[in-house]
N, C-alpha and C positions, 0 to 999 in steps of 0.2 A: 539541712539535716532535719529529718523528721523526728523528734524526742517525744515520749509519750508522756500524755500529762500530768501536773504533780498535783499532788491530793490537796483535797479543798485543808487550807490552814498553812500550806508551806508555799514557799518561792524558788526560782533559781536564782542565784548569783553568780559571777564569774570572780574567782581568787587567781592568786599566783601558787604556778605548780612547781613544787621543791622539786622535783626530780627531770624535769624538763628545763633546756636551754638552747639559746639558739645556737647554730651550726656556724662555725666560724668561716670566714670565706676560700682557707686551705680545703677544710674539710667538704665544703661546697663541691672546690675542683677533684677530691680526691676519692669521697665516698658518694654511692648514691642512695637511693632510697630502699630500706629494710626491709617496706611492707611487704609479705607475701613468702619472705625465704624462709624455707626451711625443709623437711625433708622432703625429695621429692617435687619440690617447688620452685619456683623461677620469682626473683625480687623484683620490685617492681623500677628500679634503678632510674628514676627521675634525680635530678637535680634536689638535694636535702635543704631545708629551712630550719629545722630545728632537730635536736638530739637528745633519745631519751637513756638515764640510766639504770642499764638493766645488770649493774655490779652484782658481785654475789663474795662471800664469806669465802676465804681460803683458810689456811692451819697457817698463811702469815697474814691474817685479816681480811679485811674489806678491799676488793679489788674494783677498780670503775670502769665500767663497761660502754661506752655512746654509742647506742644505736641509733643513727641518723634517718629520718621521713621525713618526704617532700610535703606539701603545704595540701594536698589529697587526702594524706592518711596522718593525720595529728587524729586521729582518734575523740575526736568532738572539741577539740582544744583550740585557740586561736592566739595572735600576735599581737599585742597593742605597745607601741611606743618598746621595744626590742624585749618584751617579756613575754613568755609562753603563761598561758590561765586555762584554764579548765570551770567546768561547771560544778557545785554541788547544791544539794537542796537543802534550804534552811526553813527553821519553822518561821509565820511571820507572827510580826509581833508588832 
């Protein structure tokens, strides 16, 4: 993945993403991959690695939503020791 460069003074790091988990191995056999659905669209239905929570507010709270993508479309994210991370830029110091 080509990421554009970060300004002289700060770094990337890789953290743990709260909204991301991995795809359990039911979920494996049962959903496939998210990326690409939606109107008019065709998903890209590989085999899922991990699942994100795209929950929303109802009038009886917080509902959880796991959208399941294959190990292609984590969206710059990656797996170390069975935790999904993602990147942000911190200043250095």
């Amino acid at each position: 993945m080509n990421l554009p460069p970060v300004p002289e003074g700060y770094r990337r790091e890789w953290v743990e993403d709260d909204y991301w988990r991995l795809s359990t191995p039911e979920e494996r056999r049962r959903y496939g991959c998210r990326w690409g659905a939606g109107f008019h669209s065709q998903a890209c239905g590989a085999e899922p690695v991990a699942a994100f929570n795209r929950g929303r507010w109802t009038k009886n709270g917080h509902r959880m939503a796991w959208w399941h993508y294959c190990e292609r479309h984590l969206y710059g994210r990656r797996i170390v020791d069975g935790v999904v991370y993602h990147q942000r830029i911190v200043e250095d110091r």
